[in-house]
C-alpha positions as CSV (number, residue, x, y, z in Angstrom):
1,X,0.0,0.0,0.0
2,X,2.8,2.2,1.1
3,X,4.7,1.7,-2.2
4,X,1.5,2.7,-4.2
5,X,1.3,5.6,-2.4
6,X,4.9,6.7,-2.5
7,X,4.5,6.4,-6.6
8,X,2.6,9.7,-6.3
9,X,-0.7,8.0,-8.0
10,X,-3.8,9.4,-7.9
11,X,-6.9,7.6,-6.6
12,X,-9.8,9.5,-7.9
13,X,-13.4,8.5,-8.7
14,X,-16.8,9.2,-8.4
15,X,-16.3,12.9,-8.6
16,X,-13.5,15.3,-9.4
17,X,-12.7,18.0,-7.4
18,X,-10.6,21.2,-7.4
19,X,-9.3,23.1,-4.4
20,X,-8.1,26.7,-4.5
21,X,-5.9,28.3,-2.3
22,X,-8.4,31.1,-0.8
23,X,-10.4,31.2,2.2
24,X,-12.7,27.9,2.5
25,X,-15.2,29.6,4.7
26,X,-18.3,29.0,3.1
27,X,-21.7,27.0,4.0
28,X,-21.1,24.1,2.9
29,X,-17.6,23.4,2.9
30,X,-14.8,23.1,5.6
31,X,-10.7,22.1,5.2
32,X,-9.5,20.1,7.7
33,X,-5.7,19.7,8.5
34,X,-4.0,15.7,9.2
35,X,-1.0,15.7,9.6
36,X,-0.1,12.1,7.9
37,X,-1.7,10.2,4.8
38,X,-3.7,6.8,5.5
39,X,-2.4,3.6,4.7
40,X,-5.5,2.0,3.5
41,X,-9.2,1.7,3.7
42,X,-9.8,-2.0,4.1
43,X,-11.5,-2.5,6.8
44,X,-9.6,-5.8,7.6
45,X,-6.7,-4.7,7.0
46,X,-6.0,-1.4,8.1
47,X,-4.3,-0.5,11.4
48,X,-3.3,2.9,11.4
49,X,-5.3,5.2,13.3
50,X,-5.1,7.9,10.5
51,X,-7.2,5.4,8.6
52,X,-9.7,4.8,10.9
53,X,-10.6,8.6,11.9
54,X,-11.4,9.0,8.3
55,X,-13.4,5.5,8.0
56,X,-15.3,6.6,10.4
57,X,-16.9,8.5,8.3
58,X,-17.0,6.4,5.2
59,X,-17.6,3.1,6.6
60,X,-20.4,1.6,9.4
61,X,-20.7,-1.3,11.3
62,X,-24.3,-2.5,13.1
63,X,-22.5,-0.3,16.3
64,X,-21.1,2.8,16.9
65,X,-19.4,4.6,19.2
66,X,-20.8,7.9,20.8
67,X,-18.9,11.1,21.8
68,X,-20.0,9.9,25.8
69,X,-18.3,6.5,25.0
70,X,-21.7,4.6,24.8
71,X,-22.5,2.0,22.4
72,X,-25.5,3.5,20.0
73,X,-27.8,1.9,16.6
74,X,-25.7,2.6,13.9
75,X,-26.5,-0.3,10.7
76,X,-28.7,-2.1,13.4
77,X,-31.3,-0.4,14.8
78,X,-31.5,-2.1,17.7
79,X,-30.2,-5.1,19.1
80,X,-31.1,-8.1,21.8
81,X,-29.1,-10.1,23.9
82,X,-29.8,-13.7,24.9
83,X,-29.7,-14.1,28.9
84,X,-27.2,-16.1,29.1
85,X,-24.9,-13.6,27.2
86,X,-24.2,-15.9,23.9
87,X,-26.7,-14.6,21.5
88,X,-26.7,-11.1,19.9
89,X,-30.0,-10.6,17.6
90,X,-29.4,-7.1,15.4
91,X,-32.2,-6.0,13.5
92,X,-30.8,-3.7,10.6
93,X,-32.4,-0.6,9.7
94,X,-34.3,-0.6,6.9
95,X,-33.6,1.5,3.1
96,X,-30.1,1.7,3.9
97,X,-27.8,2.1,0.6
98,X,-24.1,2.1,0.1
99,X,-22.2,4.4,-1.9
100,X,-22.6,2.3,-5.2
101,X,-26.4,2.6,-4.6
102,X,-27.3,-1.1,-4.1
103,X,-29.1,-1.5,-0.5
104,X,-27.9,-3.1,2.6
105,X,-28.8,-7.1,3.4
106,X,-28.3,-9.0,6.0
107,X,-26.5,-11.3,3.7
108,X,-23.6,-8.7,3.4
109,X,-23.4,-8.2,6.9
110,X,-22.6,-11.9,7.2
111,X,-20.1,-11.7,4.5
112,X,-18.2,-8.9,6.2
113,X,-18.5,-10.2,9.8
114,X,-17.4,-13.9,8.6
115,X,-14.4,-12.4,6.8
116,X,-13.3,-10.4,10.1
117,X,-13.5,-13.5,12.0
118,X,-11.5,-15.1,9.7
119,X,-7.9,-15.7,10.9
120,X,-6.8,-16.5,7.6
121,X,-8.3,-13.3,6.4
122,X,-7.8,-10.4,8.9
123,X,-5.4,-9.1,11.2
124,X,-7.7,-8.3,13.7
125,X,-9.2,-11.5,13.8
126,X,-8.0,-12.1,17.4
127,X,-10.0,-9.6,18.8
128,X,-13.5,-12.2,17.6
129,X,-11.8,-15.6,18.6
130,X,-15.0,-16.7,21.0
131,X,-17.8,-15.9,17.8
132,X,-19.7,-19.4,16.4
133,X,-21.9,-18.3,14.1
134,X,-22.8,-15.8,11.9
135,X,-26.5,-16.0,10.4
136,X,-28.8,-13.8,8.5
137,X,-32.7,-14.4,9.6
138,X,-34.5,-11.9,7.3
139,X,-33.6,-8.6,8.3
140,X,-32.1,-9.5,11.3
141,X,-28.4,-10.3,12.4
142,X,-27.9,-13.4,14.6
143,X,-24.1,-13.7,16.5
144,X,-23.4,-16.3,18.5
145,X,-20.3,-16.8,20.7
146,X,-19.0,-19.9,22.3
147,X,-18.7,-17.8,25.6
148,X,-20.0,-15.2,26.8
149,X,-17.5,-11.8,25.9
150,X,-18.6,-8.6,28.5
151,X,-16.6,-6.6,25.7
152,X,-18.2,-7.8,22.3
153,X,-20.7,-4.4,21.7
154,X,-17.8,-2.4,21.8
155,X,-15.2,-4.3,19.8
156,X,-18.0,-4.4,16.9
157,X,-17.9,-0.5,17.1
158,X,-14.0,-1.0,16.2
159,X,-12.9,0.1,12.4
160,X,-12.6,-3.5,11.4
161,X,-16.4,-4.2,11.7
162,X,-17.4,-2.3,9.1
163,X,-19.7,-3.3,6.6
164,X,-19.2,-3.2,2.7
165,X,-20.5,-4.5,-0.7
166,X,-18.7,-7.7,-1.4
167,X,-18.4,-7.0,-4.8
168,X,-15.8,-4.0,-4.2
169,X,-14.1,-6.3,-1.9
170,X,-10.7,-6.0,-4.4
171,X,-10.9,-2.6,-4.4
172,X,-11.3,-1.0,-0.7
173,X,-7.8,-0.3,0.2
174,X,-7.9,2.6,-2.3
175,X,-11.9,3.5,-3.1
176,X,-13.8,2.3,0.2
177,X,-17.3,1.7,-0.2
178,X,-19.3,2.2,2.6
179,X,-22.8,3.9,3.7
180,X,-21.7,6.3,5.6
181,X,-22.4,9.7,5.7
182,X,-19.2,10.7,3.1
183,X,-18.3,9.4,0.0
184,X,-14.3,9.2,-0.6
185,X,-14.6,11.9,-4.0
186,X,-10.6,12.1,-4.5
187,X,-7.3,11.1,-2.9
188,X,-4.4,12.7,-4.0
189,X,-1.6,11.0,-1.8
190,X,0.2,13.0,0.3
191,X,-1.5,16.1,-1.1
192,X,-5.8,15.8,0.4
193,X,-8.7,13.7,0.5
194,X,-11.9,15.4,-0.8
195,X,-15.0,13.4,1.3
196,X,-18.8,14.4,-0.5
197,X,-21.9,14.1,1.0
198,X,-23.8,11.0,0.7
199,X,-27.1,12.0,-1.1
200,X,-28.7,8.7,0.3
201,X,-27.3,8.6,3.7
202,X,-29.9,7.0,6.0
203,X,-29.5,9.5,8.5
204,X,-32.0,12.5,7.0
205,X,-30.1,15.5,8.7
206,X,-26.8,14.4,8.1
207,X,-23.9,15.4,7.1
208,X,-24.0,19.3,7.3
209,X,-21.7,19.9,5.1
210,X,-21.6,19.0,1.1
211,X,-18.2,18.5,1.2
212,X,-15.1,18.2,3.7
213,X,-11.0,18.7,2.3
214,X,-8.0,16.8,4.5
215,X,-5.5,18.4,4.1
216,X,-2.1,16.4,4.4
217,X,0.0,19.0,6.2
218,X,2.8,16.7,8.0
219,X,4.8,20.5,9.7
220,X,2.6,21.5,12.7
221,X,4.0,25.0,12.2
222,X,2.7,25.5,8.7
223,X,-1.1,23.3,9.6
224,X,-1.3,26.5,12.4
225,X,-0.1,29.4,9.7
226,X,-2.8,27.7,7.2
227,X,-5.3,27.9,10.2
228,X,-4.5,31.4,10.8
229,X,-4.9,32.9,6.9
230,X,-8.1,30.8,6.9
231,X,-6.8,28.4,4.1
232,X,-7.5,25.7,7.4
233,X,-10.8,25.8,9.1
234,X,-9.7,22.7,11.7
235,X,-7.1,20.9,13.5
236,X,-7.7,18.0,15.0
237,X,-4.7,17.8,17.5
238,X,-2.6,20.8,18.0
239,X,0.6,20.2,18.6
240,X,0.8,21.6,22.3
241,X,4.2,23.6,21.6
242,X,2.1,25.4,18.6
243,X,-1.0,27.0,20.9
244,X,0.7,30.0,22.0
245,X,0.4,30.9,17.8
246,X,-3.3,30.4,18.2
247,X,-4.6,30.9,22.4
248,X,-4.9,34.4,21.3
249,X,-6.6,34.5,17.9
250,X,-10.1,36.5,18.1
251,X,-11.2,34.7,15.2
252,X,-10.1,30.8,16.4
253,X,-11.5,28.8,19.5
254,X,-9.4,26.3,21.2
255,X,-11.3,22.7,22.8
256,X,-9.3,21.3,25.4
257,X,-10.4,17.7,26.3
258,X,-8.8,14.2,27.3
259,X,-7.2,12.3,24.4
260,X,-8.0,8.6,25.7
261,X,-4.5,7.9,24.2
262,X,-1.4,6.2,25.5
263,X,2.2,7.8,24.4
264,X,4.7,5.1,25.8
265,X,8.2,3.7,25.0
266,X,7.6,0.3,23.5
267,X,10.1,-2.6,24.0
268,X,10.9,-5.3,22.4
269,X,10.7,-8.0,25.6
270,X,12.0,-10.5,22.9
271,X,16.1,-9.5,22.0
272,X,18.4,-8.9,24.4
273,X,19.2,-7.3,26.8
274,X,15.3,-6.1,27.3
275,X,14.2,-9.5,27.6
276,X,15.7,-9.3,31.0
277,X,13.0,-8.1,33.3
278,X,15.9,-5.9,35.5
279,X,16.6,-4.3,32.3
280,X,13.5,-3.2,31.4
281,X,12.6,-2.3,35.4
282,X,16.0,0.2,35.0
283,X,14.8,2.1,32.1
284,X,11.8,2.4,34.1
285,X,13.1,4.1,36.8
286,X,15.5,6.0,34.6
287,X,12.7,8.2,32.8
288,X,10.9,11.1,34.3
289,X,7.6,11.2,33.1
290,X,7.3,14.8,34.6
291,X,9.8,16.9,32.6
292,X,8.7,14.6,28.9
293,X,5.1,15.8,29.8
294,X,6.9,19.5,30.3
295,X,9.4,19.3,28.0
296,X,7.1,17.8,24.7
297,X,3.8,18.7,25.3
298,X,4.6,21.7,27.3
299,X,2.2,20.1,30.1
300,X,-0.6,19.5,28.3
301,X,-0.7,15.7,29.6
302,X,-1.5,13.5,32.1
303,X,1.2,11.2,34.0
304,X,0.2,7.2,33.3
305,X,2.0,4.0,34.5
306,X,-0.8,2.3,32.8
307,X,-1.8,0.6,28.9
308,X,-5.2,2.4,30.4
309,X,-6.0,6.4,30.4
310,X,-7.3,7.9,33.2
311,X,-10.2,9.5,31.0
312,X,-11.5,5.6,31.3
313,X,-12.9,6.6,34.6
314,X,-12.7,3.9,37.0
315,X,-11.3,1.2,34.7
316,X,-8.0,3.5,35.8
317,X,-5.5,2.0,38.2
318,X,-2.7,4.6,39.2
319,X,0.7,3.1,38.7
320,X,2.3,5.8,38.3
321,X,3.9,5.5,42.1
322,X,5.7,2.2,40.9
323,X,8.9,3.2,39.1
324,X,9.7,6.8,40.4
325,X,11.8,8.5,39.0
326,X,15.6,7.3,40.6
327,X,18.6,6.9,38.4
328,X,20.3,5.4,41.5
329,X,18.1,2.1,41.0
330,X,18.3,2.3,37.4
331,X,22.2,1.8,37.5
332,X,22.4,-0.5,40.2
333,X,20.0,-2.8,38.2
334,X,21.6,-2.3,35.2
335,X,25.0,-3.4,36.9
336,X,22.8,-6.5,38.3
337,X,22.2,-7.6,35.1
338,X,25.4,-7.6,34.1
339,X,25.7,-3.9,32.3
340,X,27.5,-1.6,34.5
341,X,28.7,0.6,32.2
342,X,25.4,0.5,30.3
343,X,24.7,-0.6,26.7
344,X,23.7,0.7,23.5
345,X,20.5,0.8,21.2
346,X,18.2,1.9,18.9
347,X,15.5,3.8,19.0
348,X,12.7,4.3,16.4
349,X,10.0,7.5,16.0
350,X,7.7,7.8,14.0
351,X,8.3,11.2,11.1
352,X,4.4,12.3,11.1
353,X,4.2,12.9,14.9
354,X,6.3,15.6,16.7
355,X,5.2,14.8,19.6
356,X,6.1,11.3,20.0
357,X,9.5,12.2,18.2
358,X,9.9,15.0,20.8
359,X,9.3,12.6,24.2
360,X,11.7,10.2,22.3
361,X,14.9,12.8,22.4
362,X,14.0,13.6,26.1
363,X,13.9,10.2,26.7
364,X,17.1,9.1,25.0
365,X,18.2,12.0,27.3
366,X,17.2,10.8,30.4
367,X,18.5,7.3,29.7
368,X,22.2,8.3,28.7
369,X,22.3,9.6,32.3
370,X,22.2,6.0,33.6
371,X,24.5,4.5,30.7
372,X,22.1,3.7,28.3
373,X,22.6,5.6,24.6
374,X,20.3,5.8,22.1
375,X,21.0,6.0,18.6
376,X,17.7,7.5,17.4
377,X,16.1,6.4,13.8
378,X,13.5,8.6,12.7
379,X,11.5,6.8,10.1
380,X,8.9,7.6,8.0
381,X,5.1,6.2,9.5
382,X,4.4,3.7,6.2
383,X,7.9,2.2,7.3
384,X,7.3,2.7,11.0
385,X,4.1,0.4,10.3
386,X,5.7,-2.5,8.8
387,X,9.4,-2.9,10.2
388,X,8.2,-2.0,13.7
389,X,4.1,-2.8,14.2
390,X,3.9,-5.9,11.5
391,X,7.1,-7.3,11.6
392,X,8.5,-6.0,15.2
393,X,12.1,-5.6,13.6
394,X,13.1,-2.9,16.7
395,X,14.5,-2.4,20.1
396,X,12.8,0.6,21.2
397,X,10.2,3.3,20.2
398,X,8.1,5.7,21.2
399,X,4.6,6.1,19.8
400,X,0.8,6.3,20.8
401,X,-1.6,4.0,21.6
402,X,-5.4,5.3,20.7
403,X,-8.2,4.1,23.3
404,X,-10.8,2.1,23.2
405,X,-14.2,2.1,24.3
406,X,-13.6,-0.9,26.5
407,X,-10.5,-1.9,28.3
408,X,-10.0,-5.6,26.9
409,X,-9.0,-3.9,23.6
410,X,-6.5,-2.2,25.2
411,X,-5.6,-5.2,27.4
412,X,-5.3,-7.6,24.7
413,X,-2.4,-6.1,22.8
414,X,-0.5,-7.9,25.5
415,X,-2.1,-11.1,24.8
416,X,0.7,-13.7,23.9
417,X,-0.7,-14.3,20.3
418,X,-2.2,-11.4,19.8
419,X,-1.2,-9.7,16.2
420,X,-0.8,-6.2,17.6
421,X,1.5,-7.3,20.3
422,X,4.3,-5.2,19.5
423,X,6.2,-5.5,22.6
424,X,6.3,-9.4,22.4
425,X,5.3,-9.6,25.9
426,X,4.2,-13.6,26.6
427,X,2.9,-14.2,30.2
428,X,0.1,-17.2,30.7
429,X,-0.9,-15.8,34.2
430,X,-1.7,-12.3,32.2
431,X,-3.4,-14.3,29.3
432,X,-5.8,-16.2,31.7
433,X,-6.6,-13.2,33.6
434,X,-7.7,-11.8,30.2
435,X,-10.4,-14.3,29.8
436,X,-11.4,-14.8,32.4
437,X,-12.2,-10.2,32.4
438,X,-14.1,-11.3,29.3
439,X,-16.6,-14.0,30.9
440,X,-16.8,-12.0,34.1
441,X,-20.5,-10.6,34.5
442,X,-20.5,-8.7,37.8
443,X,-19.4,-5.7,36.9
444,X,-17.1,-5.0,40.0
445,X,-15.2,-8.1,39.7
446,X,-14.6,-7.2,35.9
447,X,-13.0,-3.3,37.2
448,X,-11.2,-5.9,40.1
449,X,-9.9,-8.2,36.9
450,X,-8.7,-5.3,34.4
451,X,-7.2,-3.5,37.4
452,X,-4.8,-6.4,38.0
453,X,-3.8,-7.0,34.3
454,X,-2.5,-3.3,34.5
455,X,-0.4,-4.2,37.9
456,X,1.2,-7.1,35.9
457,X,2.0,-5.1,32.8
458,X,3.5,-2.8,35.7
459,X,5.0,-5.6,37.9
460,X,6.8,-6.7,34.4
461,X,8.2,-3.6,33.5
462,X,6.5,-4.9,29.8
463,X,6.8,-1.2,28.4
464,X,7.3,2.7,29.8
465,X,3.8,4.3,30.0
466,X,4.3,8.3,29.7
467,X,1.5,9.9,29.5
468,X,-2.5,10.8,28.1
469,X,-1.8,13.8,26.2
470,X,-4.7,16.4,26.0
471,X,-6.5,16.6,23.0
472,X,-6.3,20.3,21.5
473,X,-8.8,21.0,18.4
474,X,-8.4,24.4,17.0
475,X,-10.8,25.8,14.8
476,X,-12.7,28.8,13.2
477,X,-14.8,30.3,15.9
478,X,-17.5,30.1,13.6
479,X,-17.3,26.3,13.1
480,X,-19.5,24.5,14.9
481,X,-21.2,20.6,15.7
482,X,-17.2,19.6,17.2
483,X,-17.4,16.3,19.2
484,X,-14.7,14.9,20.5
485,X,-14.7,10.8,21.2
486,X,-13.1,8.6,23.8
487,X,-11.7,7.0,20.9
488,X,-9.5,8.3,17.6
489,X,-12.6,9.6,15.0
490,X,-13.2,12.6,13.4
491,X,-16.6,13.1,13.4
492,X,-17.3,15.3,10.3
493,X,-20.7,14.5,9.7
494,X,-22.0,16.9,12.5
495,X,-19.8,20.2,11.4
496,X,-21.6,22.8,10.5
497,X,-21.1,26.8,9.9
498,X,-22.8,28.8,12.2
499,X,-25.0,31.6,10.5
């Protein structure tokens, strides 16, 4: 995908648009700046979350997620639950199109579902391990799993349930097919994505715009100059080092909210020397989560020792407490394991995102102090995705985590087969616990469960967790409808221009 993209062709179809360089205020329209192009658009296949925020607004599963962090109708309009917790019965809404025009069945629910279940298939087929069954009863939806899962609701509002035509199965990576409330017009890579209103979208008062432009603007410094000229009408995520250009703007509004995202230092638990746990407990103690919160996002963050934010309420355990900051420890257990004058190593960030790139120099900083030098690769995000996520060719790197709307799929990154365990942490206490948090009904002793997977992550020194930074969107202060999510979307559908 990455190679296609790099070639500089053009995926357009449907419609062609043109985008001018002047103001893009107008009633129907809005420019929005990302700061990195998406891999892809299949749902089964994607992983980056610049694909997803986007999907979002193509794509649709029978779930989605709401800006409170419910679970709401989105294909289905509503849905029943056997008692004992192994049957989900989704009744799908009725005169619902895609994009080609061709209405929603049941039947392609199946076909998508059933698919995205399919190890052999998808990536993320991990994640739906416990489903049986897949049916289609009419114009209902029937799942059943082999046990009962406290977290399934919320995994089918992930990217990867989406539901599509079959019959531009070959094609979604570069022209998704969806019925949501956008149509992908034109994607120029590395240059914008032009979404269009879907005529036929289900939803009668939505979108509010005709049209939204992503912009691909990878330098913070000139997403905030286009914002200012008014060739920008939104960004996302600020940069935090970039607000003083904009705190003071009469004609922009700043909207300061939780992120629900995890910026740590991954590690490889598999090669030496971090597959020793004293190791990995000295670079621990050797960072001081404090002054990378100061020093990168200018202290627009929140101090984690957790995989889980503190925005997920009381899912949250505080571990921050359990590597404080010493570099006294950090040598002596480096000398322990057999490194007294320390070692050397790599470490990875990712181009697109300042900053994880920033917390990563700090970092490197803090851990020359004890002995430990970094020799710091910055690499483009196509190539951070396959040598470091797919094929976990690293040692060290910094990057974030997006939440979820439950903890398991947090949680089960650290599974021991999981796909998206990066950090190749294997532990059969950790993956039993998991389980059993997804059979677990009382509610209480599900908080207890989660609570205790996070103390093992801890206990294990699996990774350093740094910090929730805050979410800053940026906008026109006459744009309005902005919802922020407990999980990485960009809702454009509800953006309007206030009269």
């Amino acid at each position: 995908m990455r190679r296609l993209i790099s070639t500089g062709i053009v995926v357009m179809f449907l419609l062609v648009f043109t985008a001018g360089c002047s103001s893009t205020q107008t009633s129907d329209s809005a420019v929005v700046a990302i700061p990195t192009d998406p891999e892809g658009f299949h749902p089964h296949h994607s992983v980056a979350a610049a694909s997803g925020e986007i999907a979002f607004n193509i794509y649709e599963g029978l779930v989605k997620a709401a800006p409170d962090g419910s679970v709401i109708p989105a294909l289905a309009e509503k849905w029943s639950i056997s008692p004992d917790g192994l049957k989900y019965t989704f009744t799908l809404r009725e005169k619902v199109k895609f994009h080609n025009g061709r209405d929603l069945t049941a039947e392609d629910v199946v076909y998508c579902l059933s698919r995205l279940i399919d190890p052999e298939i998808s990536g993320k087929a991990v994640d739906f391990a416990g489903v049986e069954s897949i049916e289609a009863e009419g114009n209902n939806v029937i799942i059943s799993l082999q046990a009962p899962n406290a977290a399934f609701l919320a995994l089918l509002t992930e990217s990867g349930a989406a539901v599509y035509p079959p019959e531009e199965e070959e094609n979604l990576f570069t022209r998704p097919v969806g019925t949501g409330p956008f149509v992908l017009a034109q994607w120029e890579p590395n240059s914008q994505l032009v979404l269009e209103k879907f005529a036929d979208y289900w939803h009668p008062d939505l979108p509010k715009l005709a049209q939204v432009v992503l912009k691909i603007i990878p330098e913070p410094a000139t997403a905030v100059n286009s914002l200012r000229t008014g060739h920008v009408d939104l960004i996302p995520r600020l940069e935090a080092e970039y607000l003083h250009q904009v705190e003071d703007a009469p004609d922009l509004k700043i909207i300061d909210s939780p992120m629900n995202l995890i910026q740590l230092l991954i590690i490889n638990n598999a090669v030496p020397p971090f597959d020793d746990i004293r190791v990995r407990k000295a670079i621990n103690y050797a960072v001081d989560r404090e002054e990378i919160i100061e020093g990168a996002a200018w202290g627009m963050g929140s101090a984690v020792g957790s995989i889980i934010s503190p925005a997920m309420d009381f899912w949250y355990k505080d571990l921050t407490g359990t590597y404080p900051h010493d570099p006294e420890q950090a040598r002596a257990l480096l000398a322990e394991a057999g490194y007294p004058d320390g070692f050397s190593a790599s470490l990875h960030l990712p181009a697109p995102y300042p900053l994880h790139c920033s917390a990563g120099e700090i970092l490197a900083a803090q851990l020359s102090r004890v002995g430990i030098d970094l020799n710091i690769q910055v690499v483009e995000w196509g190539t951070w995705l396959e040598q470091i996520y797919t094929n976990r060719e690293f040692e060290l790197t910094v990057v974030g985590l997006t939440g979820r709307l439950d903890p398991h799929t947090m949680l089960n990154r650290y599974q021991s087969g999981s796909g998206r365990n990066t950090s190749n942490f294997s532990s059969q206490e950790y993956d039993e616990l998991l389980a059993l948090g997804l059979q677990e009904t009382d509610p209480e002793q599900r908080v207890a469960i989660y609570r205790e997977l996070q103390s093992i992550l801890a206990r294990e020194a699996v990774n350093v967790f740094i910090m929730d930074p805050n979410q800053l969107a940026v906008m026109q202060e006459n744009l309005q409808g902005w919802n922020n999510y407990p999980v990485y979307v960009l809702d454009l559908a509800a953006l309007f221009w206030a009269k």
